[in-house]
FIFI-318560 format. One record per residue (C-alpha): x, y, z. Coordinates in steps of 0.02 Angstrom, whole numbers, padded with zeros to 5 digits, always signed. Layout:
N
XYZ...
//
This chain:
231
-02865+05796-01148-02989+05877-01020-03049+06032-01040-03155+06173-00931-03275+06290-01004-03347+06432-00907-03482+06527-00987-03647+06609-00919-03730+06596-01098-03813+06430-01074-03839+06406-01260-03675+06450-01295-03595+06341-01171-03686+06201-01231-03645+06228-01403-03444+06252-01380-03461+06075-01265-03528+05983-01392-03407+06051-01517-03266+05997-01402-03325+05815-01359-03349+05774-01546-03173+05828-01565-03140+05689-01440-03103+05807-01275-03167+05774-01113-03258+05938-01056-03317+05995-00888-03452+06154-00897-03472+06283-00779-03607+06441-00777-03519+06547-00638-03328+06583-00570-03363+06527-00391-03404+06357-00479-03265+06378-00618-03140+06390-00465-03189+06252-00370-03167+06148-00543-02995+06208-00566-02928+06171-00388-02981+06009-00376-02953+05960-00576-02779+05944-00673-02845+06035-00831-02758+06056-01006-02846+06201-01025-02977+06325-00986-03119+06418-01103-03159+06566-00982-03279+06694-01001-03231+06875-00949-03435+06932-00904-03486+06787-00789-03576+06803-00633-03525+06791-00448-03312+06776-00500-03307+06871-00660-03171+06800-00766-03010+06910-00748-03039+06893-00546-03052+06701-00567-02889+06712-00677-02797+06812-00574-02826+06711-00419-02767+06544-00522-02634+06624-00574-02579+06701-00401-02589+06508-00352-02463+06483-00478-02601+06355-00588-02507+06382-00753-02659+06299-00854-02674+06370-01041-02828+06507-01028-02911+06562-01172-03014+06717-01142-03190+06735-01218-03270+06927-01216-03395+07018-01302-03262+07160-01286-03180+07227-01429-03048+07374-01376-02875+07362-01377-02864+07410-01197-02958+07255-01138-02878+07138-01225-02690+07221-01150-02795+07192-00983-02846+07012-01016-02672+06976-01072-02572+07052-00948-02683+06975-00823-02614+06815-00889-02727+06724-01024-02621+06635-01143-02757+06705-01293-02915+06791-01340-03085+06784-01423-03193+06915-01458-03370+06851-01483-03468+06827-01586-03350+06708-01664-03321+06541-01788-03321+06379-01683-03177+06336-01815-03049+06477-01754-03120+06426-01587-03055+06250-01596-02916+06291-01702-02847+06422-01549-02852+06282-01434-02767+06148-01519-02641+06294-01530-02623+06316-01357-02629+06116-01306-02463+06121-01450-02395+06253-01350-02412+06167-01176-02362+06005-01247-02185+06086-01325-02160+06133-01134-02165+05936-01086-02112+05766-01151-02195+05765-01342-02153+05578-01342-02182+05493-01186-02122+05287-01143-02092+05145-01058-01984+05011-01133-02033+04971-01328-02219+05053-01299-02214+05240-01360-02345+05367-01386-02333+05552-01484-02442+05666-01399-02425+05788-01545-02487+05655-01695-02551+05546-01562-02449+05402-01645-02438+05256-01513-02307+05106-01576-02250+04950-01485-02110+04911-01545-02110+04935-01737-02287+04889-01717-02429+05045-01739-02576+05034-01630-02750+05102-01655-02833+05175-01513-02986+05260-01477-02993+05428-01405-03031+05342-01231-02900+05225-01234-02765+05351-01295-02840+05459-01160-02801+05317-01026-02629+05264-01099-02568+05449-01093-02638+05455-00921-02528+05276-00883-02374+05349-00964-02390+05527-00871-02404+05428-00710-02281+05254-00746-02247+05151-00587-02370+05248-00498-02529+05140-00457-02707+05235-00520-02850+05191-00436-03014+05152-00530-03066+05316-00489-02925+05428-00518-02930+05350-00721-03120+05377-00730-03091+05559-00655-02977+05597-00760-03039+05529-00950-03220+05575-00912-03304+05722-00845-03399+05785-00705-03568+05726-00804-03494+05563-00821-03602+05428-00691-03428+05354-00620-03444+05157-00632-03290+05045-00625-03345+04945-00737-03319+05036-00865-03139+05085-00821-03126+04880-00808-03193+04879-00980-03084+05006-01072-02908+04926-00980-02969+04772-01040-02967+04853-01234-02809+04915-01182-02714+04754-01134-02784+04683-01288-02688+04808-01398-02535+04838-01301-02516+04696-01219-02600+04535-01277-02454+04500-01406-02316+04530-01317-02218+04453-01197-02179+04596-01094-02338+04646-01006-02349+04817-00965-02516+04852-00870-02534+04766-00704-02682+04736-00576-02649+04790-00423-02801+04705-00294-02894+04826-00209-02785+04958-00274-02808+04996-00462-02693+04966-00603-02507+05025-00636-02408+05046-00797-02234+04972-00786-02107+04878-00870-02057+04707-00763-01944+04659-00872-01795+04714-00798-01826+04653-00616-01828+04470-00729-01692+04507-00824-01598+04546-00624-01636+04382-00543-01588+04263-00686
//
């Protein structure tokens, strides 16, 4: 899961992304809307921490324009606001919930893992490809009758393959997409995690599921059929 935070409180900001990456998300931080927006048209996020009070944008402009643009992206407010009448605004503007700080880090993590369960009822909540199956609500991932333990990389990756089967992912596109902005992009280390991969979803069955393609990247897919069609 890859998450945005926008928030001009540098201590803050800091504080709410390390909360977030020990609870395993991958989390991009912003200090202004101008920046925020930029993040958000070029990034497929599950969801957005956005500050109303931030400079340049200020948060219900930012989510207005997203919103115009039809980027349906879960957006929890964050405002030192406490009236009834800004919170109707904030809402109506279209943020999916609302925090008035100061506030617990708990109910902060708790409101979005409530929102990710609300996107998530909107899609696939099990997604496949032949015997290989993953939950994205108890993160369960079987092949076969077989569980498999993954790290919160590799599920990252595999949910990434499944969203995107038979389409090939280039090196780049994977690292983009499990790691953040911060992250020093190195395709060795996307080498290295697909090799963990194979070895738990792959290496014991016949039926291999995640292919090289050279110079292109890697794609998840299930060959089996094609085999099954020329014998």
């Amino acid at each position: 899961m890859r998450l945005l935070v926008i928030e001009d409180e540098k201590s803050l900001l800091k504080i709410i992304t390390r909360r977030l990456k020990e609870e395993g998300y991958s989390v991009d931080a912003v200090t202004n809307g101008r920046d925020g927006e930029n993040y958000i048209y070029s990034t497929d996020y599950d969801c957005i921490i956005l500050d109303i009070m931030i400079p340049v944008v200020d948060g219900l402009t930012l989510l207005r324009r997203i919103r115009e643009k039809k980027i349906s992206t879960p957006v929890l407010l964050l405002t030192a606001r406490d009236s009834i009448e800004d919170r109707v605004v904030g809402l109506d503007t279209g943020a999916d919930d609302y925090l008035v700080k100061p506030f617990s880090f708990d109910e902060l993590l708790a409101r979005v893992r409530a929102l990710l369960r609300r996107q998530k009822e909107k899609r696939d909540i099990v997604l496949s490809l032949g015997d290989l199956k993953l939950d994205t609500v108890t993160r369960e991932v079987k092949r076969g009758d077989r569980s498999i333990e993954l790290t919160s990389k590799e599920y990252s990756i595999l949910e990434y393959f499944l969203k995107n089967k038979n389409r090939v992912l280039t090196k780049s596109q994977i690292a983009e997409h499990v790691w953040n902005y911060d992250f020093e992009y190195n395709s060795n280390i996307v080498e290295v995690y697909i090799r963990y991969l194979r070895r738990k979803i792959d290496e014991d069955f016949k039926n291999k599921l995640i292919h090289t393609i050279r110079g292109g990247g890697y794609v998840l897919r299930d060959e089996s059929k094609k085999t099954d069609n020329k014998i």
